[in-house]
C-alpha positions as a Markdown table, in Angstrom:
| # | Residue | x | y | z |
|---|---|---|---|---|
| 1 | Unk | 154.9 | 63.5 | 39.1 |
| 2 | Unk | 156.8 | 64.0 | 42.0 |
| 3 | Unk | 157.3 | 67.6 | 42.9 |
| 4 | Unk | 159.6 | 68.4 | 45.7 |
| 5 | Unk | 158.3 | 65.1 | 47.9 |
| 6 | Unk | 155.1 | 65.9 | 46.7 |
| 7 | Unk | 153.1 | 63.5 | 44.4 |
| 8 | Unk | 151.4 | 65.2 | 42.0 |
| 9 | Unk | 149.0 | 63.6 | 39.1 |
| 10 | Unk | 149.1 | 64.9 | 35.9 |
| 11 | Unk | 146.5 | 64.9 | 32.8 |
| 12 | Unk | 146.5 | 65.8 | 29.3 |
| 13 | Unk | 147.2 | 69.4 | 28.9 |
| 14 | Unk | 149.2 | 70.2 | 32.4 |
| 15 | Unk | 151.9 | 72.2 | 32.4 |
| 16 | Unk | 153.8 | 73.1 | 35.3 |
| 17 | Unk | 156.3 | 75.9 | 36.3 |
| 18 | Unk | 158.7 | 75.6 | 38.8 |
| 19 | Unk | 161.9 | 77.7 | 40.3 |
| 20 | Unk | 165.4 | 75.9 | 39.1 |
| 21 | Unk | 166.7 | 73.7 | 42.2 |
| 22 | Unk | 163.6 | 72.0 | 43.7 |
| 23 | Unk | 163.8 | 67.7 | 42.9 |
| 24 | Unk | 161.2 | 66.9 | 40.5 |
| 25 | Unk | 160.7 | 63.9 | 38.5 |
| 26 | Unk | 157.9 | 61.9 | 36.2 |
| 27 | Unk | 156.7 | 58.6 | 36.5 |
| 28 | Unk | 154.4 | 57.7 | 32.9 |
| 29 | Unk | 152.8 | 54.7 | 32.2 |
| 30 | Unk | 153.6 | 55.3 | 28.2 |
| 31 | Unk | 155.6 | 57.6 | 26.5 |
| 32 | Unk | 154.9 | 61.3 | 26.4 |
| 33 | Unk | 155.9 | 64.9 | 26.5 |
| 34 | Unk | 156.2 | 67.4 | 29.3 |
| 35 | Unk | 157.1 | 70.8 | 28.6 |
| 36 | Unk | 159.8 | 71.8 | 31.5 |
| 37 | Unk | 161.8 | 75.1 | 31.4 |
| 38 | Unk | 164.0 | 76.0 | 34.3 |
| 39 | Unk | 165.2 | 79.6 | 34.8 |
| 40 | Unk | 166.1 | 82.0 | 37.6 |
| 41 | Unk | 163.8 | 84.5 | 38.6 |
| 42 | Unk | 165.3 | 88.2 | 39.7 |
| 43 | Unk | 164.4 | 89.3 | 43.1 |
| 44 | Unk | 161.9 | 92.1 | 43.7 |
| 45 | Unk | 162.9 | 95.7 | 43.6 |
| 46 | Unk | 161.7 | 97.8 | 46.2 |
| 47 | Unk | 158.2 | 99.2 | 45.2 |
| 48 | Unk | 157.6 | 96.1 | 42.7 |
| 49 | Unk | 154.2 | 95.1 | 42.4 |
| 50 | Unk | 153.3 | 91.7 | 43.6 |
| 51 | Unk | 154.4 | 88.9 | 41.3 |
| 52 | Unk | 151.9 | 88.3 | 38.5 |
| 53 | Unk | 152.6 | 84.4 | 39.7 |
| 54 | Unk | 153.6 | 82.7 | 42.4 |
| 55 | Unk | 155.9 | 78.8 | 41.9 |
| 56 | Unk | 155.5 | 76.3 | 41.5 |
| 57 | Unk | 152.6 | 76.4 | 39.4 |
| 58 | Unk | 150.7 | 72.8 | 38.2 |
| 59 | Unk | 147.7 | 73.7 | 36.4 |
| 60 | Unk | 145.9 | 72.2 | 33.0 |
| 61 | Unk | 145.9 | 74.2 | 30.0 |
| 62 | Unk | 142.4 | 73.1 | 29.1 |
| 63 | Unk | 141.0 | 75.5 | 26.0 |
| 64 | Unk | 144.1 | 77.1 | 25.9 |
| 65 | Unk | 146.2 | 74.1 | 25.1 |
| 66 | Unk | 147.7 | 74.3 | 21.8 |
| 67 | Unk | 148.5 | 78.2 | 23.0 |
| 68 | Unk | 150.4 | 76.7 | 25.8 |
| 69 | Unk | 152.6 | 74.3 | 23.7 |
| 70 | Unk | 153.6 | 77.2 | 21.4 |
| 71 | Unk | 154.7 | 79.7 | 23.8 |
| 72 | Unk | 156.3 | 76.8 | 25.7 |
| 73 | Unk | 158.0 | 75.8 | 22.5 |
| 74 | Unk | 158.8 | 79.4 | 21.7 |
| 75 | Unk | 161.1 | 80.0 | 25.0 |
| 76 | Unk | 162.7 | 76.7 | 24.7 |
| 77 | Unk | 163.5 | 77.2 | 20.8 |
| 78 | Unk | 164.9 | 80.7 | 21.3 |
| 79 | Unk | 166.9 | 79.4 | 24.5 |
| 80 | Unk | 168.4 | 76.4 | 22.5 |
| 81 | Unk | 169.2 | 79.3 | 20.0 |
| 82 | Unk | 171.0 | 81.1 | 22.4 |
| 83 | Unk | 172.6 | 78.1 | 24.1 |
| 84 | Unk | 174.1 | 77.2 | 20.6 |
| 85 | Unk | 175.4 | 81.2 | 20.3 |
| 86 | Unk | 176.8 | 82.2 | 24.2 |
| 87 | Unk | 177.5 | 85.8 | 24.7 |
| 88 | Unk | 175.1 | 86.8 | 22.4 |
| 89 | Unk | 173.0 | 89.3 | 23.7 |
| 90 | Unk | 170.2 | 90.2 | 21.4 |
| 91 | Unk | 169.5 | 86.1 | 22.0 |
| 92 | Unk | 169.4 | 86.4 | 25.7 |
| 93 | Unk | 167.2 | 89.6 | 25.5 |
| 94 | Unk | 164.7 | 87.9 | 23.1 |
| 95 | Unk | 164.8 | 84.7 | 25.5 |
| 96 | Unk | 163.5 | 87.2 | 28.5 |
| 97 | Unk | 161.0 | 88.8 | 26.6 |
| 98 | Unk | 159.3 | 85.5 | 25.5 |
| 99 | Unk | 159.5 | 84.1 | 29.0 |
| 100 | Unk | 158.2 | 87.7 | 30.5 |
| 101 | Unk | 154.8 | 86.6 | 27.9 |
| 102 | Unk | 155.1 | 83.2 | 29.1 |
| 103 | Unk | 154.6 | 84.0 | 32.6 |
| 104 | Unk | 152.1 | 86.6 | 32.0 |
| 105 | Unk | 149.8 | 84.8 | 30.2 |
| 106 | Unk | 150.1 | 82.4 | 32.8 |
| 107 | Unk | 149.2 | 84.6 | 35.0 |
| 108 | Unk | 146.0 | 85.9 | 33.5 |
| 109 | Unk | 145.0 | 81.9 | 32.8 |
| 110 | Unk | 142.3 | 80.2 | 34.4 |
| 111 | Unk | 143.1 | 77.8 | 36.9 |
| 112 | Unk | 140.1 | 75.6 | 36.3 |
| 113 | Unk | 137.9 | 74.7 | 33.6 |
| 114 | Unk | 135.8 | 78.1 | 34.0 |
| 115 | Unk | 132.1 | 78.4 | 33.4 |
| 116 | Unk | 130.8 | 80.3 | 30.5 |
| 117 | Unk | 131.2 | 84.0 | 32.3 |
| 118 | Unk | 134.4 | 83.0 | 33.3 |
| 119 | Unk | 135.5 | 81.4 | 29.9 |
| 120 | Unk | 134.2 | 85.0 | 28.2 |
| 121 | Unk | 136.0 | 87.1 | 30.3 |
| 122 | Unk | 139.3 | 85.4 | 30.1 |
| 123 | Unk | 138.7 | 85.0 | 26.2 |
| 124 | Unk | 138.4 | 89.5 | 26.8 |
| 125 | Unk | 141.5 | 89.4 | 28.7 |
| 126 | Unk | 143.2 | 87.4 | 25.8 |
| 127 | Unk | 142.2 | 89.5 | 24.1 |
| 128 | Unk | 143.5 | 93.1 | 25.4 |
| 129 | Unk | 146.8 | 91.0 | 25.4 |
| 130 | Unk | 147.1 | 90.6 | 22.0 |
| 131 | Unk | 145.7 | 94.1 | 21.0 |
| 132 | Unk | 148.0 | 95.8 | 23.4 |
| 133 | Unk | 151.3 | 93.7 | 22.1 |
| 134 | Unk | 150.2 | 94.4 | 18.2 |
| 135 | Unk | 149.8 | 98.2 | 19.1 |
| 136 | Unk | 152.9 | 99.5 | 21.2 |
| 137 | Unk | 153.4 | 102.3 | 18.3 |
| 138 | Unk | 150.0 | 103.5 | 19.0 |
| 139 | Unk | 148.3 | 105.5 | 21.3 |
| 140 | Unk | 146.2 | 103.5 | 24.0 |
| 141 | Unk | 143.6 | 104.7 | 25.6 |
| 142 | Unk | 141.6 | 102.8 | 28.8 |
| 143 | Unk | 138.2 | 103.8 | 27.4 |
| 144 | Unk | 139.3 | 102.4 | 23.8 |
| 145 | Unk | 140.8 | 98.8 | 25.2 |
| 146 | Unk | 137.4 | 98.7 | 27.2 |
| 147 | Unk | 135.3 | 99.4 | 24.0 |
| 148 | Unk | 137.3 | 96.6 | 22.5 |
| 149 | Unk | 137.0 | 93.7 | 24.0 |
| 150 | Unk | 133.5 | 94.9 | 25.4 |
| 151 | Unk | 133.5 | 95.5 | 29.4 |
| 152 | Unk | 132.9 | 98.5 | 31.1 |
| 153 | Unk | 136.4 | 100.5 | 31.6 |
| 154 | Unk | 136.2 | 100.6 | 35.3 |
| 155 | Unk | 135.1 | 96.5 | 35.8 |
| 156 | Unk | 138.0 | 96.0 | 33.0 |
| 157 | Unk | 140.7 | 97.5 | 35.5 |
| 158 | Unk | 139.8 | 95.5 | 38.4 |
| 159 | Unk | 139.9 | 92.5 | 37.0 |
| 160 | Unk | 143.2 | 93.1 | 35.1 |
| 161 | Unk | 144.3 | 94.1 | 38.4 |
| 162 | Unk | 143.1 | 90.9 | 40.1 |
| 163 | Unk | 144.7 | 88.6 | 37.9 |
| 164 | Unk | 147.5 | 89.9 | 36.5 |
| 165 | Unk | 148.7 | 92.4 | 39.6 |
| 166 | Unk | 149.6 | 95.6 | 37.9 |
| 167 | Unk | 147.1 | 97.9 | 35.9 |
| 168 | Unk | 146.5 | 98.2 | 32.8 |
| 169 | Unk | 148.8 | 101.6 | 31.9 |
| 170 | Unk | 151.6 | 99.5 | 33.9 |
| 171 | Unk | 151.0 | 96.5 | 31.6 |
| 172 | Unk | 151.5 | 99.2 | 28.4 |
| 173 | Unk | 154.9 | 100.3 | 30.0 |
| 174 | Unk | 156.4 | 97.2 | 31.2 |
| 175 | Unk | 155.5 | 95.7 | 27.1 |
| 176 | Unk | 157.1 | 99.2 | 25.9 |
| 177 | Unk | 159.7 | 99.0 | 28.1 |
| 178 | Unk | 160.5 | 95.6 | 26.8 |
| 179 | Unk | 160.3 | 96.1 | 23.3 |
| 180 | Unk | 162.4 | 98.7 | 23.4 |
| 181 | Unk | 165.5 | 96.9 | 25.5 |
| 182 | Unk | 164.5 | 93.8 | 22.5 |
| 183 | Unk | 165.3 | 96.7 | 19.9 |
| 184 | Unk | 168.2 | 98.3 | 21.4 |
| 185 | Unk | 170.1 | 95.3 | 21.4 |
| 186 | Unk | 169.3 | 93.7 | 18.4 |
| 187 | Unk | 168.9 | 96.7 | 15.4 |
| 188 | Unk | 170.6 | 99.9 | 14.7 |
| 189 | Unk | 167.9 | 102.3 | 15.1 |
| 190 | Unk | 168.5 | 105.5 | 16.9 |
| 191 | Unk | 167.1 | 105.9 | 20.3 |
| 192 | Unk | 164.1 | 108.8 | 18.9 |
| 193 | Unk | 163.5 | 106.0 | 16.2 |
| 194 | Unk | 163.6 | 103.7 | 19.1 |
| 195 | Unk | 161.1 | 105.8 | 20.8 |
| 196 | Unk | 158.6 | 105.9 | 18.2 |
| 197 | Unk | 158.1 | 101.9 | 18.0 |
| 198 | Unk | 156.6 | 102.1 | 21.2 |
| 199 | Unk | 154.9 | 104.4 | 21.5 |
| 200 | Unk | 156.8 | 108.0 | 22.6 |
| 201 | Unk | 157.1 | 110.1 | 20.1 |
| 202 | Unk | 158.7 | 112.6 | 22.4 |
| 203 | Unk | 162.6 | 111.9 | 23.3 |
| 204 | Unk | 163.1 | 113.3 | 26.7 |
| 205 | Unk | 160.2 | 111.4 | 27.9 |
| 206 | Unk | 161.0 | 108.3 | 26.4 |
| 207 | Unk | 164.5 | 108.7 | 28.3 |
| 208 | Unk | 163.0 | 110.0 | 31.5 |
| 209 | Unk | 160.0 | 106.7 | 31.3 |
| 210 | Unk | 162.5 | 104.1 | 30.0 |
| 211 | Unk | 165.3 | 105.2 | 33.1 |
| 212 | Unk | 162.5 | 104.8 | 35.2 |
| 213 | Unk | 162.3 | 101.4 | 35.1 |
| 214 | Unk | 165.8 | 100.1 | 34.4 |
| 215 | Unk | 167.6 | 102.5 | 35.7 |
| 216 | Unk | 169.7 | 103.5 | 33.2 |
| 217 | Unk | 169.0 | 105.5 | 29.6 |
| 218 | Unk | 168.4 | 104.0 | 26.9 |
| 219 | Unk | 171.6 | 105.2 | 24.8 |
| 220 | Unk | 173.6 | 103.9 | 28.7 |
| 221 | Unk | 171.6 | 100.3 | 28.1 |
| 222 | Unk | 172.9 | 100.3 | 24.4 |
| 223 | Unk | 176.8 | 100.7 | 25.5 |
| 224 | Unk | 176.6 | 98.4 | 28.3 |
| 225 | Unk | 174.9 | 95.4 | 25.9 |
């Protein structure tokens, strides 16, 4: 592969990310597939934390291989989707969320084959991942996510914040936070119903969180989609 002038070799199992605009092309001595999904990233806002990745990205998927053609094949399924239907904006909303996972669980992916500790604690990260995702509605609780996937509550948060660069409550908002723009733009339930999903049971402090980080209310977010 040939990445911006720069010749790159790739294996079974690489994937690669890179920003819309830089020259890349593939040279394969048989047939194959590459996964390749262009998009353009927002700039940061003031206060952001530090991207959870940095582009472009080559790296082999190793273990996590069959994981990384289905969430490559989910964004580019839901994009076709939405390519087929322009101006549809519950499509374009559920395109951003899956590429907001993509690129998460990018970041939180080894870069290398990792030994066995390494291996376990990225199989512990995977694992908070999932748990947080399937549990928005609930109540979660550092000490419980800790107990979960079996590290000490204090280690957990500084590795989380190593390799994905945000903490762990930060993590639960930013998933909320997305869920809830997914649901306001593609269902009819009222903003308190809204609320509930993910995980704030009380109204005003839904609004107040949810303003927060987009900058308008939720009911404001609904109008403009």
């Amino acid at each position: 592969m040939m990445l911006a002038g720069r010749r790159i070799e790739l294996q079974p199992g690489s994937f690669t990310l890179t920003p819309s605009g830089i020259p890349s092309s593939y040279h394969l001595p048989r047939t194959g597939t590459h996964w390749c999904i262009h998009f353009l990233p927002e700039p940061l806002k003031r206060g952001s934390c530090e991207p959870i990745v940095r582009l472009p990205i080559v790296t082999q998927s190793g273990r996590h291989r069959d994981d990384a053609a289905g969430r490559f094949a989910n964004v580019s399924r839901l994009l076709t989707l939405s390519t087929q239907s322009p101006g549809d904006e519950c499509l374009s909303e559920a395109v951003s969320v899956a590429l907001q996972e993509l690129l998460l669980w990018v970041g939180l992916l080894d870069r290398v084959h990792p030994p066995a500790a390494e291996a376990s604690l990225g199989h512990a990260l995977d694992k908070l991942v999932a748990y947080v995702d399937r549990n928005l509605h609930r109540k979660l609780s550092a000490a419980a996510i800790a107990d979960l996937v079996g590290l000490s509550q204090n280690y957990l948060a500084r590795v989380f914040r190593q390799r994905a660069g945000q903490t762990i409550p930060g993590y639960v908002i930013a998933r909320r936070v997305a869920l809830a723009r997914l649901l306001l733009r593609t269902t009819d339930l009222s903003v308190k119903q809204i609320g509930l999903r993910v995980g704030y049971p009380d109204p005003q402090h839904f609004n107040k969180l949810f303003r927060s980080v987009t900058g308008v209310s939720p009911t404001d977010f609904r109008a403009r989609g």
